[in-house]
N, CA, C and O atoms as a printed pandas DataFrame, in Angstrom:
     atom_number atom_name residue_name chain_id  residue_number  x_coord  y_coord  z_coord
0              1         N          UNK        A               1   11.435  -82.402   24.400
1              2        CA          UNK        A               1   11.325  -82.350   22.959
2              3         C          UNK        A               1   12.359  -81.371   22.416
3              4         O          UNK        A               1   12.583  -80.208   22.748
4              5         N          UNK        A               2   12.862  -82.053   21.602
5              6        CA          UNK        A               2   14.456  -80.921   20.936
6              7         C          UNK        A               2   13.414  -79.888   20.246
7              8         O          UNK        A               2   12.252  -80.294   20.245
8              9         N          UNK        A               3   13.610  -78.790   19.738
9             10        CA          UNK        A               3   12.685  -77.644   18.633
10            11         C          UNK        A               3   13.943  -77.466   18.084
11            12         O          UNK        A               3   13.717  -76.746   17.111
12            13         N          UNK        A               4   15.432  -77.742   18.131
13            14        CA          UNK        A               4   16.616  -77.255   16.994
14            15         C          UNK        A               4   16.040  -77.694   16.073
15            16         O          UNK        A               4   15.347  -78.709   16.142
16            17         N          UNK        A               5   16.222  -76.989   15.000
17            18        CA          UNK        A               5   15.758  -76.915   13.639
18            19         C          UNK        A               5   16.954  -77.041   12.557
19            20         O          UNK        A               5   17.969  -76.349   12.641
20            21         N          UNK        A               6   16.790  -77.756   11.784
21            22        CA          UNK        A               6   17.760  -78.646   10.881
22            23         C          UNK        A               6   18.200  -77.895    9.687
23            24         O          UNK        A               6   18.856  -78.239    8.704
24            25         N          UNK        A               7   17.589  -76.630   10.086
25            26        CA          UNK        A               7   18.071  -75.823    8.454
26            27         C          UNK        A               7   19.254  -74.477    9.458
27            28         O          UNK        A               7   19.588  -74.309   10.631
28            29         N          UNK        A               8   19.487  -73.883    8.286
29            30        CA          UNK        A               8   20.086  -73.241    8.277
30            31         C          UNK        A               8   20.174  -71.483    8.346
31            32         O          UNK        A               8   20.174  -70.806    7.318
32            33         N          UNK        A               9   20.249  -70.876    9.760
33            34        CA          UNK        A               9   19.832  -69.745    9.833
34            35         C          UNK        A               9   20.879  -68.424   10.131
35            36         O          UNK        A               9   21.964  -68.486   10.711
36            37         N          UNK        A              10   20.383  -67.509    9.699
37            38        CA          UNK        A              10   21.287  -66.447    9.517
38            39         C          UNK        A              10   21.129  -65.198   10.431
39            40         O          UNK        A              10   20.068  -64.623   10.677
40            41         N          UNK        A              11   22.626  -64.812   10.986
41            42        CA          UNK        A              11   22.537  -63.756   12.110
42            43         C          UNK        A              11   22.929  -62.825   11.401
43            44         O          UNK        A              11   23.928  -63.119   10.743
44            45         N          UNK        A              12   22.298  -61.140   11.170
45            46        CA          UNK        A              12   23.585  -60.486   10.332
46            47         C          UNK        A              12   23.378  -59.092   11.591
47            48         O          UNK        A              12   22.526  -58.349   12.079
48            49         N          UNK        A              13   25.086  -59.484   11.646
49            50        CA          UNK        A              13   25.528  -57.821   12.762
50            51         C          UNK        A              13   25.643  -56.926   11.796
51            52         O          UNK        A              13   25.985  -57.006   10.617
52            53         N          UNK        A              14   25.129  -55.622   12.831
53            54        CA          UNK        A              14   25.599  -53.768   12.398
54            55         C          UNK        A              14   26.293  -53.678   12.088
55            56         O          UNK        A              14   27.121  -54.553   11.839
56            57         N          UNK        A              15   26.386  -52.095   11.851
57            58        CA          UNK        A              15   28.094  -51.590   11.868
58            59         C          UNK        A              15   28.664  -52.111   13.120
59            60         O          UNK        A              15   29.606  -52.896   13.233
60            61         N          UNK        A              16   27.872  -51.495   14.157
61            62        CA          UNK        A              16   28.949  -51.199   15.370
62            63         C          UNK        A              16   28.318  -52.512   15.784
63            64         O          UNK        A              16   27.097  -52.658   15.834
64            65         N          UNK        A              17   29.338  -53.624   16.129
65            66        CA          UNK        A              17   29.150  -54.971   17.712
66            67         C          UNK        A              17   30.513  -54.427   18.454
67            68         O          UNK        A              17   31.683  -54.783   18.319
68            69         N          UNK        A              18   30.052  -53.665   19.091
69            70        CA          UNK        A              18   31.231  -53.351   20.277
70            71         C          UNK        A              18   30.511  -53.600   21.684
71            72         O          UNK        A              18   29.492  -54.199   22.029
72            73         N          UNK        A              19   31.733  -52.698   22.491
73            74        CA          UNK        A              19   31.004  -52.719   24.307
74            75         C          UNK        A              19   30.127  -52.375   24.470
75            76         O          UNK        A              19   29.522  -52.975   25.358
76            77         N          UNK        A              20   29.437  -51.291   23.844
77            78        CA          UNK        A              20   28.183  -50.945   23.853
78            79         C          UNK        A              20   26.855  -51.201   23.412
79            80         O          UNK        A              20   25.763  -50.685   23.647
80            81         N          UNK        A              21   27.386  -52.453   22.475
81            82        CA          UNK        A              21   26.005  -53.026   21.839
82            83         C          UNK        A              21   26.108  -54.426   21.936
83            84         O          UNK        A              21   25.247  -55.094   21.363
84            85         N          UNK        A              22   27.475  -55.284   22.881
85            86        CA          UNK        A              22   27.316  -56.388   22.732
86            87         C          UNK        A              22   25.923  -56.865   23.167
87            88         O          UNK        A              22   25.121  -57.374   22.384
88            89         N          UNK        A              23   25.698  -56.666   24.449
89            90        CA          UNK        A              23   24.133  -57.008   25.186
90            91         C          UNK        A              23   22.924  -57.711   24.382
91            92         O          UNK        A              23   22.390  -58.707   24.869
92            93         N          UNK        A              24   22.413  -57.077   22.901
93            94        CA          UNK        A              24   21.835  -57.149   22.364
94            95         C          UNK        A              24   22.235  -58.123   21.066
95            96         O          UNK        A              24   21.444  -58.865   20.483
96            97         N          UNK        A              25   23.475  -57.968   20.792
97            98        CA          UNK        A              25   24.970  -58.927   19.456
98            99         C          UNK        A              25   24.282  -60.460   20.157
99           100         O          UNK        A              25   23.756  -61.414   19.584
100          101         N          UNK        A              26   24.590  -60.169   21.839
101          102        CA          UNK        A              26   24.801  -61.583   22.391
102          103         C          UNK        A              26   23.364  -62.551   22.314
103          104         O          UNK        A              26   23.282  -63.735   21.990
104          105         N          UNK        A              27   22.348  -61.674   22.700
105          106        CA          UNK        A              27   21.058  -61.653   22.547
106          107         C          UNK        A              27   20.336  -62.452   21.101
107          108         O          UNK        A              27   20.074  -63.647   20.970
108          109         N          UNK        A              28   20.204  -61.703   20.445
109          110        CA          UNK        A              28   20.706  -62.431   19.069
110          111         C          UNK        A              28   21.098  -63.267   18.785
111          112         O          UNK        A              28   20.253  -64.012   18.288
112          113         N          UNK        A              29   22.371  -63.782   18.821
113          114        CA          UNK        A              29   23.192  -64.754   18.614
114          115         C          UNK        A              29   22.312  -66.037   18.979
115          116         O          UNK        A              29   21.697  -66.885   18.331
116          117         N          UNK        A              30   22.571  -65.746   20.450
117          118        CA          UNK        A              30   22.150  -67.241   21.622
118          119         C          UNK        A              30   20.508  -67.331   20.998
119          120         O          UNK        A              30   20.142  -68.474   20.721
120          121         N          UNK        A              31   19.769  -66.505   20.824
121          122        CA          UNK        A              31   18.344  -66.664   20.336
122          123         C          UNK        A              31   18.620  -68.077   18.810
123          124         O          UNK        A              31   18.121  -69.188   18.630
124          125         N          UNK        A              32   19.398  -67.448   18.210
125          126        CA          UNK        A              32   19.623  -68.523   16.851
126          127         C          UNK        A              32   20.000  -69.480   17.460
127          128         O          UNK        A              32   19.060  -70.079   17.982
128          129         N          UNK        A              33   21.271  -70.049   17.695
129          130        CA          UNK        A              33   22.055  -70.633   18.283
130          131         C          UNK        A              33   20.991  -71.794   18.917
131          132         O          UNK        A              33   20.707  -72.898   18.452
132          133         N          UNK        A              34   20.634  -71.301   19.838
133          134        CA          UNK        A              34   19.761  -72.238   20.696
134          135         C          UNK        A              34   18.603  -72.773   19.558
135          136         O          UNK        A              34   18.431  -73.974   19.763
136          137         N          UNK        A              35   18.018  -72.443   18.782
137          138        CA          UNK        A              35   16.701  -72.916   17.803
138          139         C          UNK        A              35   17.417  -73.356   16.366
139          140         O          UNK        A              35   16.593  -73.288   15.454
140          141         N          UNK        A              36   18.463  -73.701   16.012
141          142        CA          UNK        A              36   18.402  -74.311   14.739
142          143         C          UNK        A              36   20.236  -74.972   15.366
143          144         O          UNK        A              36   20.833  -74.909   16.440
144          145         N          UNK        A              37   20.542  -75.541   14.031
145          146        CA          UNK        A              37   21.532  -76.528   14.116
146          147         C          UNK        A              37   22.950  -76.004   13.507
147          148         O          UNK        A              37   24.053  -76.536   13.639
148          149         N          UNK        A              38   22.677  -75.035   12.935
149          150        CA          UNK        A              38   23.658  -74.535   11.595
150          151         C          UNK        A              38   23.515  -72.468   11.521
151          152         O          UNK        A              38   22.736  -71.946   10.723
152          153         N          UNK        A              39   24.118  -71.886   12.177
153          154        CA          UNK        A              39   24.044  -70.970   11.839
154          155         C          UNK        A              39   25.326  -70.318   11.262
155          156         O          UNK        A              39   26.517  -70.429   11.554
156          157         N          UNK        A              40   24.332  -69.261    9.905
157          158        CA          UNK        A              40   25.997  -67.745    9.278
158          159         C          UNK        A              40   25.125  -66.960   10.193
159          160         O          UNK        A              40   23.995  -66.701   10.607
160          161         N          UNK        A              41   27.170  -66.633   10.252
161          162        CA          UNK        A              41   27.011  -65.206   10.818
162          163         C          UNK        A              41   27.591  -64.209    9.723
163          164         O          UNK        A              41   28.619  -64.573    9.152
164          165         N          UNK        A              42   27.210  -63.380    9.488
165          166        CA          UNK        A              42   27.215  -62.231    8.437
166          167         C          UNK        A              42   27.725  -61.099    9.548
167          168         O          UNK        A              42   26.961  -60.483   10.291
168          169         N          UNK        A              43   28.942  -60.975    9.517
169          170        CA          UNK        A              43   29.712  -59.983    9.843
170          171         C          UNK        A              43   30.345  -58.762    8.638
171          172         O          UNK        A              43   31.426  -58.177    8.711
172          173         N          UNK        A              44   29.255  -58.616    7.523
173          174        CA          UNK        A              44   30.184  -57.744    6.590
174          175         C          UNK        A              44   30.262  -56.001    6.580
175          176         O          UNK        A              44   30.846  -55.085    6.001
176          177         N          UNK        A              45   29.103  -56.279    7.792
177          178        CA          UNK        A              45   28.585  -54.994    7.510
178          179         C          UNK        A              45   29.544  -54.050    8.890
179          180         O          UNK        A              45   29.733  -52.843    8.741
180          181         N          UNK        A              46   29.984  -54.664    9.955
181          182        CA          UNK        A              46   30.840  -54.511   10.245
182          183         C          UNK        A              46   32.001  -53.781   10.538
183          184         O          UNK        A              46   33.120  -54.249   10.326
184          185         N          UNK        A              47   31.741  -52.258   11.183
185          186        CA          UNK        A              47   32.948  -52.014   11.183
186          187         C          UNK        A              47   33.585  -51.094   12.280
187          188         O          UNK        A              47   34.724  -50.642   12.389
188          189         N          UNK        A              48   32.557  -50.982   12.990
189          190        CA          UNK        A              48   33.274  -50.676   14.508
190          191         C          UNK        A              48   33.445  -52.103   15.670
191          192         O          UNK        A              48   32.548  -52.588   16.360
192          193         N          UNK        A              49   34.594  -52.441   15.606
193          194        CA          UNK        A              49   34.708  -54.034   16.463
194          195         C          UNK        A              49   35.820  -53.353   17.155
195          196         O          UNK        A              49   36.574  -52.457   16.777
196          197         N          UNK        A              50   35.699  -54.251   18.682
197          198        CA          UNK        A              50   36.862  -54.630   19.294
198          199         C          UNK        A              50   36.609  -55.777   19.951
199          200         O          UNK        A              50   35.882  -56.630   19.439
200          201         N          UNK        A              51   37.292  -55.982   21.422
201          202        CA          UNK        A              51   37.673  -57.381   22.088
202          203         C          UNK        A              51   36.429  -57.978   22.114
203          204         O          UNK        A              51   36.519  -59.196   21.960
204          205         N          UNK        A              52   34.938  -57.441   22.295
205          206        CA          UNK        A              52   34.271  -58.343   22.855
206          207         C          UNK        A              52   33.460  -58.540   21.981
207          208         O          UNK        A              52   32.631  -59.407   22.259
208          209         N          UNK        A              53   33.297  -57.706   20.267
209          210        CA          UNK        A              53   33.225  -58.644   19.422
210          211         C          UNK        A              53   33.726  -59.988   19.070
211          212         O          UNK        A              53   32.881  -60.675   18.497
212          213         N          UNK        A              54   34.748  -60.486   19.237
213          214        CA          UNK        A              54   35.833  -61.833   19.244
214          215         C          UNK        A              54   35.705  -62.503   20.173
215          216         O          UNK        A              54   36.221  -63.620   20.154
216          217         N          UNK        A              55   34.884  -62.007   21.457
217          218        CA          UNK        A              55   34.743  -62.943   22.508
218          219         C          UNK        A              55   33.315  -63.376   22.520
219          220         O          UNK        A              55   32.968  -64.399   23.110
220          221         N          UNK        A              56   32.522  -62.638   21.903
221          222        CA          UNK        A              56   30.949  -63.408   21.496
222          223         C          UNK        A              56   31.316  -64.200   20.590
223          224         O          UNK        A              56   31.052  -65.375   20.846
224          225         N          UNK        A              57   32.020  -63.945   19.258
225          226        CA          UNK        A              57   31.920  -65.272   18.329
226          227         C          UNK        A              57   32.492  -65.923   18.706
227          228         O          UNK        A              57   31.812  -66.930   18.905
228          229         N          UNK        A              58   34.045  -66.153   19.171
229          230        CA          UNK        A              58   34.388  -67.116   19.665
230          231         C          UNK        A              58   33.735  -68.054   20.647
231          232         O          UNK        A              58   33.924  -69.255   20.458
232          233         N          UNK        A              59   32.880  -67.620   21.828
233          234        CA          UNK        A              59   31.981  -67.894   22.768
234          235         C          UNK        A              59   31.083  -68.821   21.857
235          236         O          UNK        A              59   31.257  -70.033   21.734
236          237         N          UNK        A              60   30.587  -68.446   21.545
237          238        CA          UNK        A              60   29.608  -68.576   20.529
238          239         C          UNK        A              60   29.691  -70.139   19.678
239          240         O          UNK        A              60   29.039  -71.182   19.724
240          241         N          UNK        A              61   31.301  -69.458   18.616
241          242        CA          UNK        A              61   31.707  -71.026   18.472
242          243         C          UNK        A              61   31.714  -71.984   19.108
243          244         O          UNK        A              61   31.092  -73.004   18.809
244          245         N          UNK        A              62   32.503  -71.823   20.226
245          246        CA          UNK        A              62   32.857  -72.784   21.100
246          247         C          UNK        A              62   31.763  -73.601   21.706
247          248         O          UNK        A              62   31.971  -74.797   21.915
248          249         N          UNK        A              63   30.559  -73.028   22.021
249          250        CA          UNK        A              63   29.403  -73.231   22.483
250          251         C          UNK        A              63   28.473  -73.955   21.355
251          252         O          UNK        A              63   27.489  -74.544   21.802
252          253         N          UNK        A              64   28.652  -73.977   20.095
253          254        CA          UNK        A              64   28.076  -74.859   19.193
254          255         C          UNK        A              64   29.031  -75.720   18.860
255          256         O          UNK        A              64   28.547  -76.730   18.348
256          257         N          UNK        A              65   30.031  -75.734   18.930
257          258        CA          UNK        A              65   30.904  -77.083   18.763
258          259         C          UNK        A              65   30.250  -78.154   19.673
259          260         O          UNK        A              65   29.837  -79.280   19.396
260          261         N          UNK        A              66   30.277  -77.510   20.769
261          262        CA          UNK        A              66   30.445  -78.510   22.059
262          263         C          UNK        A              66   28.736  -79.051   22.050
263          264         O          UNK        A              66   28.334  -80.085   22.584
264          265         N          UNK        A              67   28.077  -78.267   21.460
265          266        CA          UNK        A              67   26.607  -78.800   21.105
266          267         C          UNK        A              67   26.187  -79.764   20.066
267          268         O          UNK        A              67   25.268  -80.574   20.189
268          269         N          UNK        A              68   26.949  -79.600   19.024
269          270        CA          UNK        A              68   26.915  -80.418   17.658
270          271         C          UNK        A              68   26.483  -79.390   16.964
271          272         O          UNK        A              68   25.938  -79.712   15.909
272          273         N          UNK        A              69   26.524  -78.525   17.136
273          274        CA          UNK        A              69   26.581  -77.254   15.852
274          275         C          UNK        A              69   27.186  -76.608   14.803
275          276         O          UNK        A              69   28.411  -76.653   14.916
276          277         N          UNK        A              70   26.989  -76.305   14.297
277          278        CA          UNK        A              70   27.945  -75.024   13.471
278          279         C          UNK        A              70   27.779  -74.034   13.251
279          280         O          UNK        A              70   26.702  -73.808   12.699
280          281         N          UNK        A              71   28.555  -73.025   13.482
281          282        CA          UNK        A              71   28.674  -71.316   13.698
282          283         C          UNK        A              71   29.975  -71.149   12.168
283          284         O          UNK        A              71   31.093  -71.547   11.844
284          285         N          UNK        A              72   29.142  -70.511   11.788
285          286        CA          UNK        A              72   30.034  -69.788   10.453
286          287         C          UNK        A              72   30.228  -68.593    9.746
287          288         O          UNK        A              72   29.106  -68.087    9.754
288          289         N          UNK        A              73   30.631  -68.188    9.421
289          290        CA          UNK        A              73   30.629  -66.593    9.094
290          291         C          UNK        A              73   30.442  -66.899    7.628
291          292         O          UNK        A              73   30.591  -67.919    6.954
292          293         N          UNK        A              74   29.940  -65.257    7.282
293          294        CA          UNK        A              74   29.136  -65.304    5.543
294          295         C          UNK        A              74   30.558  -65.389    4.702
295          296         O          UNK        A              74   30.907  -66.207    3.851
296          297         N          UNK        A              75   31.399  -64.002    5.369
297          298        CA          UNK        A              75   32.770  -64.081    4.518
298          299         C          UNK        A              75   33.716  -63.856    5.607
299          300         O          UNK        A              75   33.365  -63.771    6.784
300          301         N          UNK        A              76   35.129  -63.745    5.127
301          302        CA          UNK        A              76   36.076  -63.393    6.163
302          303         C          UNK        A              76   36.356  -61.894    6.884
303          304         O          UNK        A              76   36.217  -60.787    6.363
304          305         N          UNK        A              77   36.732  -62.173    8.052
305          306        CA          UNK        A              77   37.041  -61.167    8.783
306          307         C          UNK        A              77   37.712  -60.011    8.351
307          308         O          UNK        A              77   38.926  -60.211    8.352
308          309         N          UNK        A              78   37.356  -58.696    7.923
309          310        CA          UNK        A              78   37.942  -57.768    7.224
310          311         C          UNK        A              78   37.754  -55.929    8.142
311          312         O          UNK        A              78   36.918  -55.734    9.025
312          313         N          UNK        A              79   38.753  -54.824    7.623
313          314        CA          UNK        A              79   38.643  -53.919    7.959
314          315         C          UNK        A              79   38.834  -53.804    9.849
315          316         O          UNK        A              79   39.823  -54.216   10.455
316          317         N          UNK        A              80   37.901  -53.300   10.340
317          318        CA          UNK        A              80   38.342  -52.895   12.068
318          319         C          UNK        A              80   38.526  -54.182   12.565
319          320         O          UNK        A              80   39.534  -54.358   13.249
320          321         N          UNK        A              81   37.621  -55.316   12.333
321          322        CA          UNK        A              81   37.687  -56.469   13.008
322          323         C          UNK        A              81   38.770  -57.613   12.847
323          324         O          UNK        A              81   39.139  -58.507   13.609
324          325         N          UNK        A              82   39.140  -57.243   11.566
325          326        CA          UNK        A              82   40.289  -58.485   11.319
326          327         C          UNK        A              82   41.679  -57.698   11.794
327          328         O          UNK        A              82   42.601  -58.453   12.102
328          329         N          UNK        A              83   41.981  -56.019   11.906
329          330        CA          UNK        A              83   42.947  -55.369   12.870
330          331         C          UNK        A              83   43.067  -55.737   14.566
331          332         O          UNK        A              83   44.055  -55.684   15.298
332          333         N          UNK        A              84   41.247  -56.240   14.956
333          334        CA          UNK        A              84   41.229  -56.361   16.341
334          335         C          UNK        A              84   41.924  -57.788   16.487
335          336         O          UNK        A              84   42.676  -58.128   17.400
336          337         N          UNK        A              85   41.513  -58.557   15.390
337          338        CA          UNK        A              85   42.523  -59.812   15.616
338          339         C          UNK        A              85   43.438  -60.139   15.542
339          340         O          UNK        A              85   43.889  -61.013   16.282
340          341         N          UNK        A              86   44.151  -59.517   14.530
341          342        CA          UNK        A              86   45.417  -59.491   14.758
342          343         C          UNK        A              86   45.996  -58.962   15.902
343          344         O          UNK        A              86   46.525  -59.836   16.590
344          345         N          UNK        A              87   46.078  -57.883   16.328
345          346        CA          UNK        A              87   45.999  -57.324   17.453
346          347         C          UNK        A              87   46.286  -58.517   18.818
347          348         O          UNK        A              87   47.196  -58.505   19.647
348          349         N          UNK        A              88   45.415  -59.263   18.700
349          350        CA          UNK        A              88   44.486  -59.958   19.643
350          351         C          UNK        A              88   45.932  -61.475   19.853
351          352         O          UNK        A              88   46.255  -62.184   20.806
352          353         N          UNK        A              89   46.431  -61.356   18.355
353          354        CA          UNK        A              89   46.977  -62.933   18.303
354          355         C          UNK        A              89   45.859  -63.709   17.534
355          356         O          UNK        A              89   46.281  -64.806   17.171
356          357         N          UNK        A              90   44.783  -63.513   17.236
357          358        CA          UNK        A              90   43.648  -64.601   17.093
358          359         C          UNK        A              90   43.808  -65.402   15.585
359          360         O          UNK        A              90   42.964  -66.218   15.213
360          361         N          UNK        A              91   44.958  -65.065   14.813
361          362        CA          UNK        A              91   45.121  -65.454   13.294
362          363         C          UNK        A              91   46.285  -65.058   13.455
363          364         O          UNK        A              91   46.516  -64.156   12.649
364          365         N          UNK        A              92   47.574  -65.392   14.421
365          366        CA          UNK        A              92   48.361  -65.863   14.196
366          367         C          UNK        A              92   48.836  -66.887   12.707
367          368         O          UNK        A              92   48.193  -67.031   11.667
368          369         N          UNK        A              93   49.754  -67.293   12.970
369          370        CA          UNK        A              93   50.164  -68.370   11.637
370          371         C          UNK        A              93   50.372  -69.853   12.540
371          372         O          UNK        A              93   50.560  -70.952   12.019
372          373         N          UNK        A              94   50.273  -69.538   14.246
373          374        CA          UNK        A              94   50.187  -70.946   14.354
374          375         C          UNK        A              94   48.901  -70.992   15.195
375          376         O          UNK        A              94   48.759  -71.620   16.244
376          377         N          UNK        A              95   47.773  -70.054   14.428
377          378        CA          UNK        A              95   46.426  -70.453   14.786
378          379         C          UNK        A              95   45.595  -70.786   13.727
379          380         O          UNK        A              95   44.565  -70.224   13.355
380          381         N          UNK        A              96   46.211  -71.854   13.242
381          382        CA          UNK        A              96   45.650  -72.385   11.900
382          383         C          UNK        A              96   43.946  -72.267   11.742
383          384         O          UNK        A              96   43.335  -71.562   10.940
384          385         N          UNK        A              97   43.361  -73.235   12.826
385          386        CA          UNK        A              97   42.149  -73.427   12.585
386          387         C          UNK        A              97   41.144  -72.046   12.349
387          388         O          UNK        A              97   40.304  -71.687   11.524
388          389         N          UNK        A              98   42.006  -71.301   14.078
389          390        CA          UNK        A              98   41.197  -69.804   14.079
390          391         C          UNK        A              98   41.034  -69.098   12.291
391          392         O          UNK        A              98   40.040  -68.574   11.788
392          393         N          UNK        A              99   42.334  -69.330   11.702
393          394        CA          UNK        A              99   42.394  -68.426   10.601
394          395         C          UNK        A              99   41.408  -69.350    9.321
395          396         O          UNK        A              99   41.054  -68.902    8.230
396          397         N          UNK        A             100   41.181  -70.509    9.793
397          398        CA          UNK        A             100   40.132  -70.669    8.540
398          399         C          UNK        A             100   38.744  -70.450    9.048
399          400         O          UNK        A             100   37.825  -70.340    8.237
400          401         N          UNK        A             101   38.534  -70.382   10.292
401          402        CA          UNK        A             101   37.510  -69.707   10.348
402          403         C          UNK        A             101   37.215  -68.160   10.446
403          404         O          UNK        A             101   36.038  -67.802   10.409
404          405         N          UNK        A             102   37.953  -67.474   10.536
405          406        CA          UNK        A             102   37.970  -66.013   10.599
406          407         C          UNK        A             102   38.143  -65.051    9.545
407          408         O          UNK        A             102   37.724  -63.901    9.415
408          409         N          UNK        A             103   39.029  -65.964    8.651
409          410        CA          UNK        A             103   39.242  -65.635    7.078
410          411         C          UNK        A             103   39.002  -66.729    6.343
411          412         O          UNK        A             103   39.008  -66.397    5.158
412          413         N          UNK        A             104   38.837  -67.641    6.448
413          414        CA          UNK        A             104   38.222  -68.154    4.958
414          415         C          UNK        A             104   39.680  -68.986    4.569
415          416         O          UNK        A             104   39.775  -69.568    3.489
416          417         N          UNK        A             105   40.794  -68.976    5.561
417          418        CA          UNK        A             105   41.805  -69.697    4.885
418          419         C          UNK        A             105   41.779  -71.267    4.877
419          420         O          UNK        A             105   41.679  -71.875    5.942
420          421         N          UNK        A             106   41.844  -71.730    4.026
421          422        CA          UNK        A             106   41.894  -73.807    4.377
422          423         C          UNK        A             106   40.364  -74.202    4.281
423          424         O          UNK        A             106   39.502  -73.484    3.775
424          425         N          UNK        A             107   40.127  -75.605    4.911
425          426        CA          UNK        A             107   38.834  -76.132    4.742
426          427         C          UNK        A             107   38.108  -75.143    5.257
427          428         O          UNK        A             107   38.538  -74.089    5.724
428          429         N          UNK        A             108   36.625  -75.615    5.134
429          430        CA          UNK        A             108   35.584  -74.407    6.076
430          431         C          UNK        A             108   34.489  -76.202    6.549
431          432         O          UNK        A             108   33.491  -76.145    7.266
């Protein structure tokens, strides 16, 4: 029996999703993820990030694509986290898609 749930549910991270608190970021996440069809992620609050913040959402994404899901953020990537991406390459200019999902650029 499927229990995904057809509405729409909301994850909202701390300040800090870093190395030290992914454990619990990831926890979270996969808890939504797995029980509904459509989740925001509310990253505004946000502002101690590095690599393995970007490797849960991305994870994350990737893992509801491939499910029939959708993973979305409330607004775009801003302050420590949108430095870690750049950083990273992850919103490049020939990472089109990444950058409309990470900022809000193009369709959503």
């Amino acid at each position: 029996m499927d229990m995904t749930q057809d509405v729409q549910c909301a994850v909202i991270f701390g300040k800090e999703i870093a190395v030290g608190t992914i454990a619990a970021a990831h926890a979270d996440l996969l808890s939504v993820l797995e029980n509904s069809s459509s989740v925001l992620l509310d990253i505004s609050a946000v502002n101690i990030a590095d690599l393995t913040t970007v490797q849960l959402i991305e994870a994350a994404r990737q893992s509801a694509v491939r499910a029939g899901k959708t993973l979305k953020l409330s607004g775009p990537a801003t302050g420590e986290l949108r430095s870690v991406l750049e950083r990273g390459g992850f919103i490049s200019a020939e990472a089109s898609e990444s950058r409309n999902f990470w900022l809000h650029e193009g369709p959503q």
